[in-house]
N, CA, C and O of each residue as an XYZ file, in Angstrom:
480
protein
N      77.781     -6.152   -116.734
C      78.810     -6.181   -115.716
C      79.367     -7.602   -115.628
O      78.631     -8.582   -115.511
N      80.565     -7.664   -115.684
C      81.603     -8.835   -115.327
C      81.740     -9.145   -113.719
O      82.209     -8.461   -112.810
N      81.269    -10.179   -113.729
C      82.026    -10.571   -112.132
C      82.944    -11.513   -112.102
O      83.123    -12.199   -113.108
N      83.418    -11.643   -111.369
C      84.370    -12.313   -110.336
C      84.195    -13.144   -109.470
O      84.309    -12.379   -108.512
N      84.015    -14.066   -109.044
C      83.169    -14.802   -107.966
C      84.157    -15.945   -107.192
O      84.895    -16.756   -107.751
N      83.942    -15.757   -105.707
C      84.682    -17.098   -104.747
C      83.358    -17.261   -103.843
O      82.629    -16.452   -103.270
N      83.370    -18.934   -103.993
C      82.663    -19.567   -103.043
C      83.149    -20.505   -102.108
O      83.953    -21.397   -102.379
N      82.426    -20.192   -100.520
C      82.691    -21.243    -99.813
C      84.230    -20.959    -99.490
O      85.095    -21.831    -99.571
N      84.419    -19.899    -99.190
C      86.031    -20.075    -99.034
C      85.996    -20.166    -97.334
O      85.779    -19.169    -96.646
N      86.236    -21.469    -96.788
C      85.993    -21.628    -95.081
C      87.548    -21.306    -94.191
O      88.640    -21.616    -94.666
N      87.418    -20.819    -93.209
C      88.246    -19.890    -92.548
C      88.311    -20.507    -91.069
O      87.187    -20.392    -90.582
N      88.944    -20.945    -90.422
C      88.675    -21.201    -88.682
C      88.729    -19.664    -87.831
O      89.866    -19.528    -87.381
N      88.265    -19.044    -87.648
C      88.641    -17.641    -86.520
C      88.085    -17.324    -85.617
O      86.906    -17.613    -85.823
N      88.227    -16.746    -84.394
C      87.301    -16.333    -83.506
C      86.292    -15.122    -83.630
O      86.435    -13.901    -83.685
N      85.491    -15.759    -83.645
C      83.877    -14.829    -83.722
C      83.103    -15.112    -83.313
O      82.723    -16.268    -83.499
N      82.566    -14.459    -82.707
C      81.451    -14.769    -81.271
C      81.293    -13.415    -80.590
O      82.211    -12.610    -80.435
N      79.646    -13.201    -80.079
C      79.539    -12.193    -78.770
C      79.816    -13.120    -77.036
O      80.164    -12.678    -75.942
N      79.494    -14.407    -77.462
C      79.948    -14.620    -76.047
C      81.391    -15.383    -75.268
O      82.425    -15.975    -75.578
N      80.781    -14.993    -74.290
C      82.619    -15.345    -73.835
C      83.170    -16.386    -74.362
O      84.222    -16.219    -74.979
N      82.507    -17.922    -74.233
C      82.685    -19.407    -74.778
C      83.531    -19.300    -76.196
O      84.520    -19.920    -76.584
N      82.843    -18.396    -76.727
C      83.409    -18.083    -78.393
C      84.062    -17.289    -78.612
O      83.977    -17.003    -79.806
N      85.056    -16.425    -77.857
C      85.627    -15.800    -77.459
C      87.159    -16.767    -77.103
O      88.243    -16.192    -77.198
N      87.109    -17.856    -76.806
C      88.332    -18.933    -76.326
C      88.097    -19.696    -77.776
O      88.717    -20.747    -77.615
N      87.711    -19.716    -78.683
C      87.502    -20.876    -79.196
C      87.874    -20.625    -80.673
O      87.395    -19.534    -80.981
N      88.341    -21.020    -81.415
C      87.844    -20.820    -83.448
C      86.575    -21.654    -83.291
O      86.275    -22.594    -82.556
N      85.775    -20.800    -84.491
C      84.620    -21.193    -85.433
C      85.094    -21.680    -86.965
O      86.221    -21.378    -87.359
N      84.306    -22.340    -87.690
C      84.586    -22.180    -89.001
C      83.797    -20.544    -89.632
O      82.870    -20.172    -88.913
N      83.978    -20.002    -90.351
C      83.530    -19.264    -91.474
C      83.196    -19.702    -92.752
O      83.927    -20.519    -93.311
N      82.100    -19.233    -93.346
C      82.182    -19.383    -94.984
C      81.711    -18.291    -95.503
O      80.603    -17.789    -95.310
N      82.882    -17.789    -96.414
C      82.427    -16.370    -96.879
C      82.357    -16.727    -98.252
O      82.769    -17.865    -98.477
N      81.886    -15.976    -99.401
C      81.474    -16.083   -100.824
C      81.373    -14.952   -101.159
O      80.537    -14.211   -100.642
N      82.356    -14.487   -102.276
C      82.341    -12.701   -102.427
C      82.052    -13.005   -103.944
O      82.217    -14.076   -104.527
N      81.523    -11.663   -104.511
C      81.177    -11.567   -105.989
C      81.673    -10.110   -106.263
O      81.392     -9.038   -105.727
N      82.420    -10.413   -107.175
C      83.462     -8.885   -107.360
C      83.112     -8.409   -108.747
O      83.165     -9.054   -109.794
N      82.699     -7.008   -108.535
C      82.826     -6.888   -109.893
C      84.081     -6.167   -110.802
O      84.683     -5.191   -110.353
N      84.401     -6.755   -112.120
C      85.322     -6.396   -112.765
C      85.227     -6.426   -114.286
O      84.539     -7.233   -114.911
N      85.782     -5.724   -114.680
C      86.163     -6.019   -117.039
C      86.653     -6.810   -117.373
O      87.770     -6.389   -117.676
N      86.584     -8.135   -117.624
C      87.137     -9.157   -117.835
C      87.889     -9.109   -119.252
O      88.622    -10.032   -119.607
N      87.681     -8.085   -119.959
C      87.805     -8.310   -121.384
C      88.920     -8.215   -121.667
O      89.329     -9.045   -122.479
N      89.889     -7.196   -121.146
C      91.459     -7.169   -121.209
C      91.900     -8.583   -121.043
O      92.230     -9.385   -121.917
N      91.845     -8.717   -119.869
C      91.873    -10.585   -119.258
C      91.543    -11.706   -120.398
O      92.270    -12.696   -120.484
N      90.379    -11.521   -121.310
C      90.241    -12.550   -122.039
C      91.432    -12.000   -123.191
O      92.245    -12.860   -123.531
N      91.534    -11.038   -123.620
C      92.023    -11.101   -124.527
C      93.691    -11.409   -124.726
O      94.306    -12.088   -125.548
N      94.051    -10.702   -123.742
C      95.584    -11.203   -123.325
C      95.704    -12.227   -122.759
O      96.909    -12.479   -122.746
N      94.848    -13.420   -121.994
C      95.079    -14.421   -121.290
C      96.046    -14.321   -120.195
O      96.593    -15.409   -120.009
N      96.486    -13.311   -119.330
C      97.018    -12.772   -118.991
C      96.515    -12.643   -117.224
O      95.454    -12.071   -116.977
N      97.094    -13.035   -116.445
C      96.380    -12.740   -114.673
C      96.664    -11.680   -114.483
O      96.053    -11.066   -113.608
N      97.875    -10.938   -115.350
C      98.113     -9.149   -115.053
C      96.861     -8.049   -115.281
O      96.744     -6.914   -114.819
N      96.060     -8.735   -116.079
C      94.804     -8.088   -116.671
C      93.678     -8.419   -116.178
O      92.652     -8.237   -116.834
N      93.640     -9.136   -114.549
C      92.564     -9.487   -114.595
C      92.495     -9.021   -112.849
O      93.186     -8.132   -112.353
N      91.748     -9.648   -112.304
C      91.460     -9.386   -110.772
C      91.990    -10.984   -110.186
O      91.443    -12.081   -110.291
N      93.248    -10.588   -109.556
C      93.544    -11.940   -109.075
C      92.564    -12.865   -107.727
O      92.999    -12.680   -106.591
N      92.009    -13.283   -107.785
C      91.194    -13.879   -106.728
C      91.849    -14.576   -105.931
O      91.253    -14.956   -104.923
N      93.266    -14.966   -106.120
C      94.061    -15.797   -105.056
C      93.884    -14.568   -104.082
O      93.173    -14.375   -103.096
N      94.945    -13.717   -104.850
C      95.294    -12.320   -103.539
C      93.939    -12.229   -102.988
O      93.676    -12.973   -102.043
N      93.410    -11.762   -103.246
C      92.360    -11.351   -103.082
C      91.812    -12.807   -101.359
O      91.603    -12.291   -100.262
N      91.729    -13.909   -101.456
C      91.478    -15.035   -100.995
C      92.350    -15.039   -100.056
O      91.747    -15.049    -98.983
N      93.264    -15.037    -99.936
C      94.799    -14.994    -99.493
C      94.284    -13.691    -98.344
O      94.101    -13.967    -97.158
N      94.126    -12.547    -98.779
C      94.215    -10.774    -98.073
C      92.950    -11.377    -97.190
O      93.180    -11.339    -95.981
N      91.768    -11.881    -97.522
C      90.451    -12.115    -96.961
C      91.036    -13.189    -95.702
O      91.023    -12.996    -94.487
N      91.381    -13.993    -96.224
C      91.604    -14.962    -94.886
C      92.475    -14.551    -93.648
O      92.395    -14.979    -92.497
N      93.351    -13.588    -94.185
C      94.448    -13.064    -93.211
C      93.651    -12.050    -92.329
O      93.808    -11.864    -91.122
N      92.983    -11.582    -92.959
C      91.958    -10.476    -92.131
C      90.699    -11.485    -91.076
O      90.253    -11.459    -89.929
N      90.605    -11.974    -91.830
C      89.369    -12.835    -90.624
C      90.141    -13.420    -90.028
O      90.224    -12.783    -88.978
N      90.872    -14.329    -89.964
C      92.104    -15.134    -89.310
C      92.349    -13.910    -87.531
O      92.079    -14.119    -86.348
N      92.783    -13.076    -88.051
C      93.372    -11.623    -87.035
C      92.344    -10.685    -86.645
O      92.636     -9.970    -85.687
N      91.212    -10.528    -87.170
C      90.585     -9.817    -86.496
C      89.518     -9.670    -85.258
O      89.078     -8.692    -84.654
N      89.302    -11.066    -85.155
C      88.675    -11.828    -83.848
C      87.428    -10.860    -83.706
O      87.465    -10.344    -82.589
N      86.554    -10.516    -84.298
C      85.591     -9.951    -84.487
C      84.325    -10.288    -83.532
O      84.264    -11.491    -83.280
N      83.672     -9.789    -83.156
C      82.358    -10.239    -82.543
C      80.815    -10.621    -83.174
O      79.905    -11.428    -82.984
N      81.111     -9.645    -83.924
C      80.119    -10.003    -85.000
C      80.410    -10.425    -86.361
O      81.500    -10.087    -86.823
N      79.542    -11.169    -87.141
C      79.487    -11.282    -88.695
C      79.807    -10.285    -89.034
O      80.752    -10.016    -89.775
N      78.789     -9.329    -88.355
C      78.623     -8.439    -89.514
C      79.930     -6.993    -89.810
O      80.118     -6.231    -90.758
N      80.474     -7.140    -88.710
C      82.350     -6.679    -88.894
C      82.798     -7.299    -89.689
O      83.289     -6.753    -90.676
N      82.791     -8.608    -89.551
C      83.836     -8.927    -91.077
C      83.074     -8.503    -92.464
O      83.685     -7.800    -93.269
N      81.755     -8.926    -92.736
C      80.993     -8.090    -93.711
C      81.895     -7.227    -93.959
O      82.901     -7.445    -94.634
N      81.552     -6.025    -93.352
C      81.927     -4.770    -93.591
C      83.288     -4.769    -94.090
O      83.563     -4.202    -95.147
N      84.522     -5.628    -93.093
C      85.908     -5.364    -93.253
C      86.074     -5.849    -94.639
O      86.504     -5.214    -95.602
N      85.481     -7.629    -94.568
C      85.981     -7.826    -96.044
C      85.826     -7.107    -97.451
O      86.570     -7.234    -98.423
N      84.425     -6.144    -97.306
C      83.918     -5.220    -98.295
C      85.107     -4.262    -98.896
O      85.635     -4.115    -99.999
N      85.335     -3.338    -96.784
C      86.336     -2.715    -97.504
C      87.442     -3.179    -98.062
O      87.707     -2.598    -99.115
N      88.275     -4.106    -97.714
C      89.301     -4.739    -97.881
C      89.787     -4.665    -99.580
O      90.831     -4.303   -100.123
N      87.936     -5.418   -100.314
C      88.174     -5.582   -101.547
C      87.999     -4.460   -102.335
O      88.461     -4.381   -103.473
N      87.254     -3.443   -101.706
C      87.007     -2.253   -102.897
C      88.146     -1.094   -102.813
O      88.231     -0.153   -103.602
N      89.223     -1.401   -101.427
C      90.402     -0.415   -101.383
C      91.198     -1.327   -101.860
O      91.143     -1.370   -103.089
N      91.772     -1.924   -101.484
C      93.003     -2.463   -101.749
C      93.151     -3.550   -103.088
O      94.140     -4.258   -103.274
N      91.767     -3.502   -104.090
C      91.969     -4.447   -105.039
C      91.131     -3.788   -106.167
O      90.836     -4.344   -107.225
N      90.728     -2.305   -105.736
C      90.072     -1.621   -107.028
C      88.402     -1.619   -107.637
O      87.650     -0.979   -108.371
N      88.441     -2.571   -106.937
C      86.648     -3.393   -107.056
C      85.700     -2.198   -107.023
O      85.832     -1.584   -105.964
N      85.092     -1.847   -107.564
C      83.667     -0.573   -107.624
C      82.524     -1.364   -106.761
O      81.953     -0.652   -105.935
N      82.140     -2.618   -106.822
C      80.944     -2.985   -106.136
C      81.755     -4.541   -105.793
O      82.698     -5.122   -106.330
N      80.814     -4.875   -104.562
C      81.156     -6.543   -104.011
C      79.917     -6.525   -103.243
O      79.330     -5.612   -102.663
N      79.640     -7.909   -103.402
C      78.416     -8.648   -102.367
C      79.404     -9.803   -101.583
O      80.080    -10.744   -101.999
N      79.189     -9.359   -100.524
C      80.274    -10.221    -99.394
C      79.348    -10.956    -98.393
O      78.762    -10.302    -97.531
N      79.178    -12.479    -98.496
C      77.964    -13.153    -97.791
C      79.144    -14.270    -97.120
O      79.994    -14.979    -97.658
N      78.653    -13.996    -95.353
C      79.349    -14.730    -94.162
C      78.094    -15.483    -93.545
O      76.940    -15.140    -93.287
N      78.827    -16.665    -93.420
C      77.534    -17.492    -92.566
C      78.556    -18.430    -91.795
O      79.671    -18.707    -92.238
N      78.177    -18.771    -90.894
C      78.848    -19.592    -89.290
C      77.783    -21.007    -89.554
O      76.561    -21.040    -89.409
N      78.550    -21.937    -89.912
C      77.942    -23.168    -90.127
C      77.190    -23.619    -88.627
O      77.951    -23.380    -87.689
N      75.960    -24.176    -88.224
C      75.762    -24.948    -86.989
C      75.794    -23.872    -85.600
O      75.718    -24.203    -84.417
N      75.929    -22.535    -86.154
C      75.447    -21.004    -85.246
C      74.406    -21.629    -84.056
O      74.439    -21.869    -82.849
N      73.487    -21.729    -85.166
C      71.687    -22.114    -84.070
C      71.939    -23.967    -84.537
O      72.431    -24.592    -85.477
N      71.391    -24.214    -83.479
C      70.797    -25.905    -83.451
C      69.997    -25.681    -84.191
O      69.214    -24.733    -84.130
N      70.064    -26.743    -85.252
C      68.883    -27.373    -85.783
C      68.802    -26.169    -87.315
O      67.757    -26.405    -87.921
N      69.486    -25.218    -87.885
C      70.133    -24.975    -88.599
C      71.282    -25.305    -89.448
O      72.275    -25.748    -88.870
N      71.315    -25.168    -90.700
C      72.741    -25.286    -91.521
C      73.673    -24.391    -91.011
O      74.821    -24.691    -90.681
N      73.013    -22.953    -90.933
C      74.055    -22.103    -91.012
C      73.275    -20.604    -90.481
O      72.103    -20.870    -90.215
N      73.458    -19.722    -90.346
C      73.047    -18.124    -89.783
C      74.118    -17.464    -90.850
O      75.000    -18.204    -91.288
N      74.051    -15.825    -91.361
C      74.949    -15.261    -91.352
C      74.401    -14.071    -92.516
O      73.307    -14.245    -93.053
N      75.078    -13.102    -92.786
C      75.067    -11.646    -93.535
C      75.539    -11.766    -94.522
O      76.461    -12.526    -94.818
N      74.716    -10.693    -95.488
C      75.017    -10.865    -97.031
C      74.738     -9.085    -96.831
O      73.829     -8.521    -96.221
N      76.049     -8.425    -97.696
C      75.996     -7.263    -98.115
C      76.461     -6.934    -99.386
O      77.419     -7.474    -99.940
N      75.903     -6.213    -99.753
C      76.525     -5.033   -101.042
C      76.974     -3.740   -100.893
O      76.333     -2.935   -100.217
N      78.202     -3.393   -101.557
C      79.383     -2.066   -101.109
C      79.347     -1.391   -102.966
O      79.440     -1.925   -104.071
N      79.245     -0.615   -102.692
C      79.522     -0.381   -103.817
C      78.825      0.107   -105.167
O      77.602      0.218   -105.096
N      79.313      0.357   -106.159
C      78.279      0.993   -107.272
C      78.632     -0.211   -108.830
O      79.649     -0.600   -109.405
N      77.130     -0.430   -108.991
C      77.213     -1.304   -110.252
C      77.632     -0.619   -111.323
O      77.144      0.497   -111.501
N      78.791     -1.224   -112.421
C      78.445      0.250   -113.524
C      78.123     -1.416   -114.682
O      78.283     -2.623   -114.497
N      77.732     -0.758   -115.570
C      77.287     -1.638   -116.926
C      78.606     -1.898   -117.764
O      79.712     -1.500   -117.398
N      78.362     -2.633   -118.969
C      79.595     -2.942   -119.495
C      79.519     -1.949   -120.779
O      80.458     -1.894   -121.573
């Protein structure tokens, strides 16, 4: 299997269960791993043949940006679906973490998998 991979792509949006975070942006850092056939892509050199990760980066941020979510684990989910409807993707691991969440932590946050692996 071919992947696809964005890291660290950081986001300001509101997410929070409590009220405080509720008035406020957070940062985000999400890191998705997409899977795709790269081989068309290598061979034509071609971004028509491949899985564009801008869009893809671009569609993700606009959705966390607007959806003011309460939990991580909503965007999890949203960004999952996001990428396996609207960009074709069969499987994604979509990992969100809130930098400085807990004191005395880097970071808190959810890592999921959507989807079905197929082989190459």
């Amino acid at each position: 299997m071919d992947k696809i991979f964005l890291q660290a792509l950081t986001i300001d949006a509101v997410v929070g269960w409590w009220d405080w975070e509720r008035k406020i942006t957070q940062k985000v850092v999400v890191d998705l791993e997409m899977s795709t056939d790269i081989r068309a892509a290598a061979a034509s050199d071609s971004i028509e043949d491949t899985l564009n990760y801008k869009a893809v980066a671009d569609r993700v941020v606009e959705f966390v940006k607007t959806r003011e979510a309460k939990l991580v684990e909503t965007l999890a989910e949203g960004i999952a679906d996001i990428v396996r409807s609207e960009f074709g993707v069969a499987w994604v691991k979509v990992s969100i973490n809130k930098p400085g969440a807990i004191r005395g932590s880097r970071a808190v946050g959810v890592e999921i998998e959507r989807g079905e692996v197929s082989g190459s």
